[in-house]
MARLUMLO-535910 format. One line per 4 residues: number of its first residue (from 1); for each residue x, y, z of N, C-alpha, C. Coordinates in steps of 0.05 Angstrom, whole numbers. Layout:
BEGIN
NUM) X:Y:Z:X:Y:Z:X:Y:Z | ...
***
This chain:
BEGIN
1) 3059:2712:2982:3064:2691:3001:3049:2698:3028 | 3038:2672:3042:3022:2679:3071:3045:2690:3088 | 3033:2705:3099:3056:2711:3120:3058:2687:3149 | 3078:2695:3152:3090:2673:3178:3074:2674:3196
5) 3070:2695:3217:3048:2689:3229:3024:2675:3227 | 3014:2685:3203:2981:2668:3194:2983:2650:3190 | 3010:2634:3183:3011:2614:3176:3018:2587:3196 | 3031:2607:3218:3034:2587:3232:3001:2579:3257
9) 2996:2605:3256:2960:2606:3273:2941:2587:3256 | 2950:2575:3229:2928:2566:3208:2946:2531:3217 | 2968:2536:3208:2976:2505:3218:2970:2493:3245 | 2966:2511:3265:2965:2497:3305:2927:2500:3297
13) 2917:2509:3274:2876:2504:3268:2872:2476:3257 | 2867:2463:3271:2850:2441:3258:2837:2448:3226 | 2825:2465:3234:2814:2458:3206:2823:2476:3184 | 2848:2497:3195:2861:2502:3159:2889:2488:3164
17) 2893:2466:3175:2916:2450:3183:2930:2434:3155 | 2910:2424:3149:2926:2413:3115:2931:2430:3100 | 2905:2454:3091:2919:2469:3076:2945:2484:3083 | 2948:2497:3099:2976:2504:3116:2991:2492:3115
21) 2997:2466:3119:3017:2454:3115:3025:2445:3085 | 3008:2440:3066:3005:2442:3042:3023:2466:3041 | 3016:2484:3046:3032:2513:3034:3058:2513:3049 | 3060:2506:3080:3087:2500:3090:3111:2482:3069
25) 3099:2461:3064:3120:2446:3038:3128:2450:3021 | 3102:2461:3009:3119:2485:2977:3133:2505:2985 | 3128:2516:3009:3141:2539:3008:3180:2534:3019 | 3178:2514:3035:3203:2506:3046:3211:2482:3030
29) 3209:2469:3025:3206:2439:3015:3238:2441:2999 | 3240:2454:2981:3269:2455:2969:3290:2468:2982 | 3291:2492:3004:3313:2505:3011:3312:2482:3034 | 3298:2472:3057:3302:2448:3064:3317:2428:3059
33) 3309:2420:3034:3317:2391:3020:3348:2391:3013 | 3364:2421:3006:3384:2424:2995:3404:2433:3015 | 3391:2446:3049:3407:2433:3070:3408:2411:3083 | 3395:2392:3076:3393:2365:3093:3414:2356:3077
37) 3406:2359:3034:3431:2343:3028:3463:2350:3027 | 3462:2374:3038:3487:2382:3043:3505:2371:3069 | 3487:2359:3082:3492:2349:3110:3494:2306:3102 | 3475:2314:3089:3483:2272:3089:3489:2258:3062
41) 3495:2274:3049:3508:2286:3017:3495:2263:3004 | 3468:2251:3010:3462:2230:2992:3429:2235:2978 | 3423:2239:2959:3385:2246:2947:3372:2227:2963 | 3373:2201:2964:3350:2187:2976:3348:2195:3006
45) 3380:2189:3019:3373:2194:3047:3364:2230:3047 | 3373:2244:3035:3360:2271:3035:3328:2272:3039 | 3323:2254:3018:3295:2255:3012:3270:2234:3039 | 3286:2221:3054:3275:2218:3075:3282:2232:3098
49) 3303:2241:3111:3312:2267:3120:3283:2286:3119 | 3282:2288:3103:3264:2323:3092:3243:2314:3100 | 3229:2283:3093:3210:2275:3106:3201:2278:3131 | 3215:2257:3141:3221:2262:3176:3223:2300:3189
53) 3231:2303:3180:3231:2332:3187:3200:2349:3181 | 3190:2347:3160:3158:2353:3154:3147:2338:3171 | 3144:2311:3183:3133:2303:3203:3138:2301:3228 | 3154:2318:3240:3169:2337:3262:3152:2357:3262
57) 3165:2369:3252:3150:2397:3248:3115:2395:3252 | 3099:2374:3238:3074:2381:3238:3076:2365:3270 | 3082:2352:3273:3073:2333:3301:3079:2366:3324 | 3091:2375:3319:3106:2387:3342:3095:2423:3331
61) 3088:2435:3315:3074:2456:3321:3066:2473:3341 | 3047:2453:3355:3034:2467:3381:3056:2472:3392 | 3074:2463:3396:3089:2474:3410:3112:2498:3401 | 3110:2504:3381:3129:2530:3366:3110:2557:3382
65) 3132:2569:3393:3129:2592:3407:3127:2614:3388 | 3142:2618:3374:3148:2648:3357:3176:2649:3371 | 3188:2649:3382:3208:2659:3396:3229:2666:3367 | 3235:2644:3348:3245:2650:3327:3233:2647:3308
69) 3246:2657:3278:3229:2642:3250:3220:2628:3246 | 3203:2621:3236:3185:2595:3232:3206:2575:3220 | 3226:2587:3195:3243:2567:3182:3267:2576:3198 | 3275:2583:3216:3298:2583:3237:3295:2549:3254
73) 3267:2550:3263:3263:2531:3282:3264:2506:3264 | 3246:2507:3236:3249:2483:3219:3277:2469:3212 | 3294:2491:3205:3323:2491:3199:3336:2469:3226 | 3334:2489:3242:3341:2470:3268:3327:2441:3273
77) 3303:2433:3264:3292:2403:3257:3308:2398:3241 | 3306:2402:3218:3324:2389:3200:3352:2383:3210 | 3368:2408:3221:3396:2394:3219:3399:2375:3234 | 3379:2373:3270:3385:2358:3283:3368:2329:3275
81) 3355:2334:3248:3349:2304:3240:3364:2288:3215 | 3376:2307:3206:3403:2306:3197:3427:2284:3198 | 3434:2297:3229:3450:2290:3245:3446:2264:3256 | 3423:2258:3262:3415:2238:3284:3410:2220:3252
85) 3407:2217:3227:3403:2201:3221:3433:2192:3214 | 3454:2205:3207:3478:2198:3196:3490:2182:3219 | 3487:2191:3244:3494:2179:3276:3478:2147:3274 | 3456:2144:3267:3445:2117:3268:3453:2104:3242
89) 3454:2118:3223:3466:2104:3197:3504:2085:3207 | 3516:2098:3225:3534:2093:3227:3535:2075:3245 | 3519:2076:3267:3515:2053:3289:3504:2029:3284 | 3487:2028:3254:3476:2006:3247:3499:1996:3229
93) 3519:2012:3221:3537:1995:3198:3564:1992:3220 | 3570:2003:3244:3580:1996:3265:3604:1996:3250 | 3608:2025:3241:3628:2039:3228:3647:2067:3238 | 3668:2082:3239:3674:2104:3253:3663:2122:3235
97) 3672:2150:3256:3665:2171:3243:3677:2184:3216 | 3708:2172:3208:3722:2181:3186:3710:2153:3169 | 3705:2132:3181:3690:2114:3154:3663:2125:3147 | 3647:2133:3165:3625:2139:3152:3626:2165:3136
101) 3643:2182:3136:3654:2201:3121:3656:2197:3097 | 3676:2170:3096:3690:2159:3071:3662:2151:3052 | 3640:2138:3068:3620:2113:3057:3609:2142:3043 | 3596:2170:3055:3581:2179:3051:3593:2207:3026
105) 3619:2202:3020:3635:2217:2997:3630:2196:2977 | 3635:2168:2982:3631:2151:2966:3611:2151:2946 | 3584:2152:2970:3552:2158:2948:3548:2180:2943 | 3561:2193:2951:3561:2227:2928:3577:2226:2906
109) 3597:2211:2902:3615:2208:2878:3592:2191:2851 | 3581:2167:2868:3567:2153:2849:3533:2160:2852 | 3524:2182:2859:3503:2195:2867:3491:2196:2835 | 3475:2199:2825:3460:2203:2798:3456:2227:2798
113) 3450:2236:2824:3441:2265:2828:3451:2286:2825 | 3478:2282:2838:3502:2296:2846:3504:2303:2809 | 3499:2338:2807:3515:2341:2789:3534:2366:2781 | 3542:2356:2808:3569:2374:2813:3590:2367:2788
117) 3604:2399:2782:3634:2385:2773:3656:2378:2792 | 3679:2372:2781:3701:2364:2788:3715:2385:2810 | 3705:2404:2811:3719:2425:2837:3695:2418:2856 | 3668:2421:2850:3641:2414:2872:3658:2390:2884
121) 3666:2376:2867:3666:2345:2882:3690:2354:2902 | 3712:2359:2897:3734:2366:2909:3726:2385:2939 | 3708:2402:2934:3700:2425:2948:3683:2401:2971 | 3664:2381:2963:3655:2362:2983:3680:2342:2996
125) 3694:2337:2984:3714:2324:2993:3733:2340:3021 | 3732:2365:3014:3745:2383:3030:3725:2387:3060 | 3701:2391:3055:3678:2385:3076:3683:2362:3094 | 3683:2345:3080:3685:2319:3096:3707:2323:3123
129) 3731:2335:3121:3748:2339:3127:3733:2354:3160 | 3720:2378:3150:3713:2389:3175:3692:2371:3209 | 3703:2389:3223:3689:2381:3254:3658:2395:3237 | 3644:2373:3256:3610:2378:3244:3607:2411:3246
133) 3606:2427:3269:3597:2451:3271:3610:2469:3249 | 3633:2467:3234:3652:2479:3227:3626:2472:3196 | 3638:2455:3184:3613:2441:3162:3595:2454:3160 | 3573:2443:3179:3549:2466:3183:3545:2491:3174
137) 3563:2511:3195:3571:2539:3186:3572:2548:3157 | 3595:2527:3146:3600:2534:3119:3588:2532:3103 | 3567:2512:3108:3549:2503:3079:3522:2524:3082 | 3515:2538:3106:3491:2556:3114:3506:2583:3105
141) 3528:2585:3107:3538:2616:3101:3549:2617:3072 | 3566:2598:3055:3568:2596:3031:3554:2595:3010 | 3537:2559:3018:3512:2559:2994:3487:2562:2999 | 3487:2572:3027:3446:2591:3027:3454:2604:3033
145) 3478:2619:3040:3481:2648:3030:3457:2664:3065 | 3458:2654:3072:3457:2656:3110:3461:2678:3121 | 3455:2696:3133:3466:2716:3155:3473:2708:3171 | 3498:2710:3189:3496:2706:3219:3489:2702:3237
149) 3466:2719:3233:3441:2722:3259:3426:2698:3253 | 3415:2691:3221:3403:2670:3216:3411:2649:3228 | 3444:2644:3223:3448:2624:3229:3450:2619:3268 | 3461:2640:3277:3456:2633:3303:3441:2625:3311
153) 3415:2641:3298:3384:2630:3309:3379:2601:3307 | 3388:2579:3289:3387:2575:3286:3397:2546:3292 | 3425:2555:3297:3443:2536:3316:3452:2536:3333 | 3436:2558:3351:3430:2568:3374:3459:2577:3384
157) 3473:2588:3384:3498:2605:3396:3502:2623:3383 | 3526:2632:3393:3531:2667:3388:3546:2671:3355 | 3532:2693:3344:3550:2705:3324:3576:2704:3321 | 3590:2711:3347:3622:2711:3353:3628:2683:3341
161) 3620:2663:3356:3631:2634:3348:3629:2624:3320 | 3611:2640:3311:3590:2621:3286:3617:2634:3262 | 3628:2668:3279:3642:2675:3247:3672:2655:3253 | 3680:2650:3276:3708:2642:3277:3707:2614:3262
165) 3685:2596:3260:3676:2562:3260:3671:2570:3235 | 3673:2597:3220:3668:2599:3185:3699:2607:3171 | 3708:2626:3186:3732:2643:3188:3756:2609:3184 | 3754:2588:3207:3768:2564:3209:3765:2553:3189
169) 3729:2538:3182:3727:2522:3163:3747:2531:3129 | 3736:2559:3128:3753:2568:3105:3776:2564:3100 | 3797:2571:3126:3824:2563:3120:3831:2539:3123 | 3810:2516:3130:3813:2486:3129:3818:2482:3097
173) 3789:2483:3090:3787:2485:3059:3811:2493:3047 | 3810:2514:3040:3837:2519:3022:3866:2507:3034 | 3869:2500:3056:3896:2483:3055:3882:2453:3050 | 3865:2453:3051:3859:2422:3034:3859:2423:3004
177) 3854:2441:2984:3852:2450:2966:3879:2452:2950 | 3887:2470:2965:3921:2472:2958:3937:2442:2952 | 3929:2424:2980:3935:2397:2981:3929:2384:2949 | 3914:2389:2941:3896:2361:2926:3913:2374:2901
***
């Protein structure tokens, strides 16, 4: 694999810009795709999500410092495009925040994609439940399996917070669990 640096010096070059980015997609394109859909729990909207985010990312390059990972900073595109699309999804259906909850468990239940079993489904049902940051946390430290640090970097605050907002979400979960 190119390393991060060269890769990002080849993507801000005009002229190894496609290929670079070519290799930026394969190389991210699925660990991407499978936190966006963990965030708007739906394949299609996932699949424009991930879009929008690849065309973030290339528009906005020049301006990536190094300061963090190359997929720290992507990560951070994605969730906050994520976010902002579920926020406009909801303002256009001029719906609350526990309906668009409800709408967006809904199309994961009848998702084609979705092929979770019967605890996955339950286990998303229990999600729904959480305050966004709490969510977040859990789905970056559970199912990508995340470091801390990653994730701070990422969602820009402190380790301290990131373990209590995992430490919480957990004991959300299982008293929802217990519930069901």
């Amino acid at each position: 694999m190119i390393a991060e640096e060269t890769l990002v010096n080849e993507l801000k070059d005009k002229k190894s810009q496609a290929k670079a980015f070519e290799v930026l997609v394969n190389t991210y394109k699925e660990r991407l795709y499978w936190h966006i859909r963990r965030i708007v729990m739906n394949h299609d909207d996932a699949d424009d999500v991930l879009q929008n985010t690849f065309i973030k990312v290339f528009r906005s390059i020049d301006g990536f410092k190094g300061d963090s990972k190359l997929y720290s900073w992507m990560y951070r595109i994605a969730t906050n495009e994520s976010l902002t699309f579920i926020k406009q999804k909801q303002r256009k259906a001029g719906i609350t925040d526990q309906e668009m909850k409800a709408q967006m468990l809904g199309s994961l239940e009848s998702d084609v994609y979705f092929d979770g079993d019967e605890i996955q489904l339950k286990l998303q049902k229990a999600l729904t439940t959480l305050p966004e940051k709490q969510k977040l946390v859990f789905n970056m430290k559970y199912f990508q399996e995340l470091k801390y640090d990653e994730i701070a970097e990422i969602l820009e605050t402190s380790v301290g917070g990131l373990k209590a907002s995992y430490h919480l979400a957990v004991k959300k979960i299982e008293a929802y669990l217990k519930e069901e």
